[in-house]
C-alpha positions as CSV (number, residue, x, y, z in Angstrom):
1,X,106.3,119.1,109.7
2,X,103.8,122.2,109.9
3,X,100.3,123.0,110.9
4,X,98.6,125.1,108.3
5,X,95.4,124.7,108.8
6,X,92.3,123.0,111.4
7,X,89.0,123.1,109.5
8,X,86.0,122.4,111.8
9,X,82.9,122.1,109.4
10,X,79.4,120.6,109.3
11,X,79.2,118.0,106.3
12,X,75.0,118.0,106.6
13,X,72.7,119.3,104.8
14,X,74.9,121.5,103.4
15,X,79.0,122.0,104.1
16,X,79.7,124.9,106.5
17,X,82.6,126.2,107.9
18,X,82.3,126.6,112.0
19,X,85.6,127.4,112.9
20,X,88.9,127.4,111.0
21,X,92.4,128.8,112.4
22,X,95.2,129.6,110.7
23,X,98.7,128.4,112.0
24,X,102.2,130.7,111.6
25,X,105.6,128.9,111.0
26,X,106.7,129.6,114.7
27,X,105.4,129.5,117.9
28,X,101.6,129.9,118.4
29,X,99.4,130.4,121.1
30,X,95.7,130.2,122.2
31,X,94.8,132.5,124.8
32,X,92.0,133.9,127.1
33,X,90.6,137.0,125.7
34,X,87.9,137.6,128.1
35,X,87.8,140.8,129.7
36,X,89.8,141.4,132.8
37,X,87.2,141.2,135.5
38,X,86.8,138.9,138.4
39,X,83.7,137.1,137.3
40,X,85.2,136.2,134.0
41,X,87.5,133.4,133.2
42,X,89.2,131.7,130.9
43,X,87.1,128.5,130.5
44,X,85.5,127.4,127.3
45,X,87.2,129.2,124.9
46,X,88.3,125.9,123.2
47,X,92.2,125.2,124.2
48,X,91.6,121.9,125.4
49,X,88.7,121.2,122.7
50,X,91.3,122.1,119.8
51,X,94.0,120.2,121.0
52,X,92.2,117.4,121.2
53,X,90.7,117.8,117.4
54,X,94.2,118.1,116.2
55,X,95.1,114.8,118.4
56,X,91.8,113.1,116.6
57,X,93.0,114.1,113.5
58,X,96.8,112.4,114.2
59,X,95.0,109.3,114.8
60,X,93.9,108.9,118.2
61,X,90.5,106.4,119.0
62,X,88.4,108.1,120.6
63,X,85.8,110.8,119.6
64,X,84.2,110.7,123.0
65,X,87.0,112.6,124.6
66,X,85.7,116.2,123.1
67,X,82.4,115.6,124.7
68,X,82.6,113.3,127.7
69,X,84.3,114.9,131.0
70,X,87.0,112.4,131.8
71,X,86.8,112.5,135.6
72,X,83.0,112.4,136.4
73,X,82.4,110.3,132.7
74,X,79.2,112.7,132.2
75,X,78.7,113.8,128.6
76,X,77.8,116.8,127.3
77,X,74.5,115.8,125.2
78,X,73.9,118.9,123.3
79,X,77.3,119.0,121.9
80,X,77.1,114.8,121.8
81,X,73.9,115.7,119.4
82,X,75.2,118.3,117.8
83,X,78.3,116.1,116.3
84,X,75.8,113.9,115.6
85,X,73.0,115.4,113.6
86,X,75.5,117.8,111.7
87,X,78.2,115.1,110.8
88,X,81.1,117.7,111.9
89,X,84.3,117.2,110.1
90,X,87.7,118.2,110.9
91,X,90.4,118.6,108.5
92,X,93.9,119.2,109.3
93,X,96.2,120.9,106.9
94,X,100.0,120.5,107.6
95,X,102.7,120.7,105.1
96,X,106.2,118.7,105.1
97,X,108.3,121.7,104.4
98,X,111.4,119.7,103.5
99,X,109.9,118.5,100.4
100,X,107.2,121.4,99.8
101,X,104.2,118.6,99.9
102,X,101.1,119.1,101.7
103,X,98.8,116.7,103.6
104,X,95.4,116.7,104.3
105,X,94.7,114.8,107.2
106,X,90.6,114.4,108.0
107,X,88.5,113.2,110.8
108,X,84.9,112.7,111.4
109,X,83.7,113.9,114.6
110,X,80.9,111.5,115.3
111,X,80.2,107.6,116.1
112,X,81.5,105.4,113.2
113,X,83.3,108.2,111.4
114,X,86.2,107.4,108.9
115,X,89.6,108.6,108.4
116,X,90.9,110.2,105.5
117,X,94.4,110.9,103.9
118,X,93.8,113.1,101.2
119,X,90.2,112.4,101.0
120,X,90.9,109.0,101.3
121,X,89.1,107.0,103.3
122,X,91.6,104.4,105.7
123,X,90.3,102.5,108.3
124,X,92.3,103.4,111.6
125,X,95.3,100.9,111.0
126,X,96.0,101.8,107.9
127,X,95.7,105.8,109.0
128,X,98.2,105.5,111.6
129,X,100.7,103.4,109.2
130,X,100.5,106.3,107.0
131,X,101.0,108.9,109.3
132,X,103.9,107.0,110.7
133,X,105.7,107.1,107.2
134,X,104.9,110.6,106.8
135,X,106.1,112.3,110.2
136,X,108.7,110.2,110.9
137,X,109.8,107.9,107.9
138,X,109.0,104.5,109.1
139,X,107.3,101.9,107.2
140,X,107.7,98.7,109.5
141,X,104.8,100.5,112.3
142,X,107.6,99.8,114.9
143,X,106.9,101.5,117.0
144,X,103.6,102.9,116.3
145,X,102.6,106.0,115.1
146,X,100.4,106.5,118.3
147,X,103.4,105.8,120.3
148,X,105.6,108.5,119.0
149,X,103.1,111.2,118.5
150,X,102.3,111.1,121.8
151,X,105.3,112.4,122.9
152,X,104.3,115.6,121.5
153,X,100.6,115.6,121.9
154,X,99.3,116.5,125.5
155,X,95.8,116.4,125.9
156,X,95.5,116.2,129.7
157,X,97.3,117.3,133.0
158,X,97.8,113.6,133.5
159,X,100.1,112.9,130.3
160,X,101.9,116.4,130.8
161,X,103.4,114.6,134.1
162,X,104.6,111.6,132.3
163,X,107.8,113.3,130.6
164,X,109.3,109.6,130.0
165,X,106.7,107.1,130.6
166,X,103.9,108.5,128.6
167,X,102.2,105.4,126.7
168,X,98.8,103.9,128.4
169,X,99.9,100.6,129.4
170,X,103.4,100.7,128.1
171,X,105.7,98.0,128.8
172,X,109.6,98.6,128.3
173,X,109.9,96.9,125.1
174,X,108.0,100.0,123.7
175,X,109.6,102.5,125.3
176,X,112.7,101.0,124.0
177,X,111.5,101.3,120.8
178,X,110.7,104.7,120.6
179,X,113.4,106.0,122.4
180,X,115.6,104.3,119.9
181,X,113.9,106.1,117.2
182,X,113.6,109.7,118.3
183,X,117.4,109.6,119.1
184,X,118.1,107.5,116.2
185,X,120.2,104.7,118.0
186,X,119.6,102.0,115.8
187,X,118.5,101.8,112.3
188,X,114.7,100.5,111.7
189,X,115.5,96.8,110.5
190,X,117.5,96.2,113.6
191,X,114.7,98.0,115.8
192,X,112.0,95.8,114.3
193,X,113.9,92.6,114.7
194,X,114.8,93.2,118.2
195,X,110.7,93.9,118.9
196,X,109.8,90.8,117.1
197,X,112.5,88.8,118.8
198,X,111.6,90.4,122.3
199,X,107.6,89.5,121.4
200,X,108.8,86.0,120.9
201,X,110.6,85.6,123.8
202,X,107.6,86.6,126.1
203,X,105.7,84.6,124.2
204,X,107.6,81.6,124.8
205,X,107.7,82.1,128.3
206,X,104.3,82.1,128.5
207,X,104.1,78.8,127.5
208,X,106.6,77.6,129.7
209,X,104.7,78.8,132.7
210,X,101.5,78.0,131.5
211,X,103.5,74.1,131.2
212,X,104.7,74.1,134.7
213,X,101.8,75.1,136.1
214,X,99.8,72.4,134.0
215,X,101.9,69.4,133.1
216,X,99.6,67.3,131.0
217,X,99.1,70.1,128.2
């Protein structure tokens, strides 16, 4: 799967194109292209920003992330209220090049935005379940979409340490499952089963110590 294409555009009044980049088959790279003097960095040019639109547009929650500064929780307000009043857009162009199909994956980059799969609207389930298909050929969501993605999606310094234990709040029953599916250990029926079985299980002991530390239920 390729990245052609990520369209950033206002959507009010009138469409407009803010920034779009155009991706080559091989490796590519954002750099700092401020001139080489000691009061200039690097900052701001919009790494971090564009990874984390891509990231939206692959189905990740939260829209707060490209204006909110994760350590201090401050947000940016002009860019908060520029999202906002302008409706910004992103659109994500990749193409499957095994099968010569494109995709056009799009996001809206504001508070109660939508999801769209070629312009068509999904709520955030449904997005993911799609996507899962797509990239990696799975139709029983197990694992998740989120979960395997974010093997290959870093948006902080935080997940880039995490080589094997990279899922928010993962347990090993997840981990098994993706592990089993980017090496391709077991087939997706017998994946799925052994979650739902697993899931059970827990379940079921729940119960039991909820019992023994309450007889009378």
């Amino acid at each position: 799967m390729l990245i052609e294409q990520l369209i950033i555009q206002k959507t009010i009044p009138d469409e407009e194109i803010i920034r779009k980049i155009i991706f080559k088959k091989h490796l590519n790279l954002i750099i700092d292209n401020t001139p080489n003097k000691k009061t200039t960095t690097g900052n701001n040019v919009g790494k971090s920003t564009t990874i984390k639109i891509i990231n939206l547009c692959l189905g990740a929650k939260s829209v707060k992330e490209i204006y909110t500064d994760k350590d201090t929780k401050s947000e940016n307000k002009k860019i908060k209220h520029f999202l906002q009043s302008n409706k910004v857009q992103a659109k994500l162009i990749i193409l499957d090049s095994k099968i010569n199909k494109r995709y056009i994956l799009k996001r809206d980059l504001f508070t109660n935005g939508h999801c769209y799969l070629n312009d068509e609207v999904l709520s955030s389930n449904d997005f993911n379940k799609e996507l899962n298909q797509i990239f990696f050929h799975i139709k029983m969501n197990i694992p998740s979409f989120r979960q395997l993605i974010s093997k290959f999606v870093r948006t902080s310094t935080e997940t880039e340490e995490k080589m094997l234990r990279f899922i928010p709040h993962g347990k090993n029953i997840a981990y098994e499952a993706v592990y089993s599916t980017l090496f391709n250990f077991s087939d997706q029926d017998i994946i799925a089963k052994k979650n739902n079985i697993q899931e059970h299980l827990s379940y079921c002991k729940k119960n039991v110590e909820a019992m023994e530390l309450n007889p009378s239920i």
